[in-house]
C-alpha positions, 0 to 999 in steps of 0.5 A, spaced: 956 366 628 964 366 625 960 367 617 955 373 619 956 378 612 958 385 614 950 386 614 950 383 620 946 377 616 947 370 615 942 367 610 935 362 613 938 357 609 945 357 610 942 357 618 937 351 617 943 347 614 948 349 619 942 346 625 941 340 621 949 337 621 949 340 627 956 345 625 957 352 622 959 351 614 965 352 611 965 359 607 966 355 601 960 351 602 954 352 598 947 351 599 942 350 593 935 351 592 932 345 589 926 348 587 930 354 584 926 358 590 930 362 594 925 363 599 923 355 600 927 354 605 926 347 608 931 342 610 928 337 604 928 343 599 935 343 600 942 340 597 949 341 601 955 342 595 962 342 597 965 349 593 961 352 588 965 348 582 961 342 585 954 347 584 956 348 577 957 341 575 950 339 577 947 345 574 951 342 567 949 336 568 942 337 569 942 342 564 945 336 560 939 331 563 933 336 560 935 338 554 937 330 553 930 328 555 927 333 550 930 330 544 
């Protein structure tokens, strides 16, 4: 696997990601854990994001979203 850590290990959700679009993912690429649970690793639990500066932005929107809906 041309992103295998220095572990020897690729994690679970980067793999079920990888089968879905049918292509490895770029290093940059970043995986999050719709329901905040690393270990549910479901395709459907999953959103794929560009970079981690795109993470960050829908951490801080959401973020905005919540504390908007809470006013």
């Amino acid at each position: 696997h041309p992103n295998v850590r220095k572990t020897g290990y690729v994690p679970e959700h980067r793999l079920v990601m990888e089968k879905h679009l049918k292509r490895f993912l770029e290093p940059k690429e970043v995986i999050h854990h719709i329901n905040n649970n690393p270990s549910g690793n479901r395709l459907k639990n999953l959103m794929l994001f560009s970079n981690d500066s795109e993470h960050r932005k829908f951490h801080c929107n959401l973020k905005k979203l919540i504390y908007k809906n809470h006013e």
